[in-house]
C-alpha positions as CSV (number, residue, x, y, z in Angstrom):
1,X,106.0,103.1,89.1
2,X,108.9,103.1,86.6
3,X,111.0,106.5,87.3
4,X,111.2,106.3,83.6
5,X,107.8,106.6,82.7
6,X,107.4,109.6,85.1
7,X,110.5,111.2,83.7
8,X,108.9,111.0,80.3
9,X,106.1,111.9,81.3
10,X,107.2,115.1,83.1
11,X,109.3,115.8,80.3
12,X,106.1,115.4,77.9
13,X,103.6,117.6,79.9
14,X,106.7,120.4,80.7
15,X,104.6,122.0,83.4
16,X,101.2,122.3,80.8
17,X,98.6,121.5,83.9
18,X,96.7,123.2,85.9
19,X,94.4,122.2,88.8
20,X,91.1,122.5,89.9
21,X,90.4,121.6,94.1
22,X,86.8,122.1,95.3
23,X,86.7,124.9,98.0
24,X,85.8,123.5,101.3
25,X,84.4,126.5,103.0
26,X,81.5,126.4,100.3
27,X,81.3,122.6,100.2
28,X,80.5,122.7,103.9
29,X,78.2,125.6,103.2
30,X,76.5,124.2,100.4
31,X,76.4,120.5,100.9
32,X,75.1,118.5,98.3
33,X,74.7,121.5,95.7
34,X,78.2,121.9,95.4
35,X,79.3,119.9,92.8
36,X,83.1,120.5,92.4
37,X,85.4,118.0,92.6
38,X,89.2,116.9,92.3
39,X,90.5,117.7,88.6
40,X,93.8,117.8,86.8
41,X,93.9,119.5,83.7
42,X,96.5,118.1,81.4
43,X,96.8,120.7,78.2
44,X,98.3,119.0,75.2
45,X,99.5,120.6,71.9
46,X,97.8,118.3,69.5
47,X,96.5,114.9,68.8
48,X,99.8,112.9,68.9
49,X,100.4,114.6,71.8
50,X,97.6,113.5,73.5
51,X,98.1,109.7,72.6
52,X,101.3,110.0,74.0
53,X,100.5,111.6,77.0
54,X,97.4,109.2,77.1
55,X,99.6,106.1,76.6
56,X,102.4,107.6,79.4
57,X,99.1,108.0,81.9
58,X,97.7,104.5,81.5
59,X,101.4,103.2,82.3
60,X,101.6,105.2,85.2
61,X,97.7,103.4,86.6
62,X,95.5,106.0,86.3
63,X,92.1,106.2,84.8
64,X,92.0,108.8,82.4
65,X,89.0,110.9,81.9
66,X,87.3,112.4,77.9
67,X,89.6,115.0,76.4
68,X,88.0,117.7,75.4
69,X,89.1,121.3,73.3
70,X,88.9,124.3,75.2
71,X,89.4,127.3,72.6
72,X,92.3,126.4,70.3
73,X,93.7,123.3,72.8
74,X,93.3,119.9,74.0
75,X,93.0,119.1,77.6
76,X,93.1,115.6,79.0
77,X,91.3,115.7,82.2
78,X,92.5,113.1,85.2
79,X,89.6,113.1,87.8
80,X,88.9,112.0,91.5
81,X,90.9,112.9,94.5
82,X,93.3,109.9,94.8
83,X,94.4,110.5,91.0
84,X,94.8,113.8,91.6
85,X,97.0,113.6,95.0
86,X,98.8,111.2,93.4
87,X,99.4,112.5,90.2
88,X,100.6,115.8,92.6
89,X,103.4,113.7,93.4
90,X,104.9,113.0,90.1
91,X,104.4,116.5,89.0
92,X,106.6,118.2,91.9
């Protein structure tokens, strides 16, 4: 990966993310019926924003998941546990 691109990127996203882990005591507890997974929460101030960010992600390899508006923003999801770990990485 281009140290460029994450520097952008970083720069872009300025600590706007948030994560969301599944909780392995109830996983093992519940099994199958717990349904939470890796997630990355990108929030993004508007819709060039999120083309950017969008752009900077698919530069980077990762598969991007459907933005979606929670209240009054835009969050660009990145899902599965690789993407996540990874995209860990480049965030610290």
């Amino acid at each position: 990966m281009k140290s460029s691109l994450k520097n952008d990127f970083i720069k872009l996203i300025n600590g706007r993310y948030y994560f969301r882990l599944p909780d392995k005591t109830r996983r093992k507890k519940e099994g199958q019926a717990y349904k939470q997974g890796y997630e990355i929460r990108l929030v993004v101030k508007g819709k060039i924003e999120l083309k950017k960010i969008q752009s900077l992600l698919k530069d980077l390899g990762f598969k991007i998941g459907k933005p979606f508006e929670k209240g009054l923003q835009i969050v660009q999801p990145v899902y599965g546990k690789y993407q996540v770990e990874k995209l860990k990485t480049i965030l610290k």
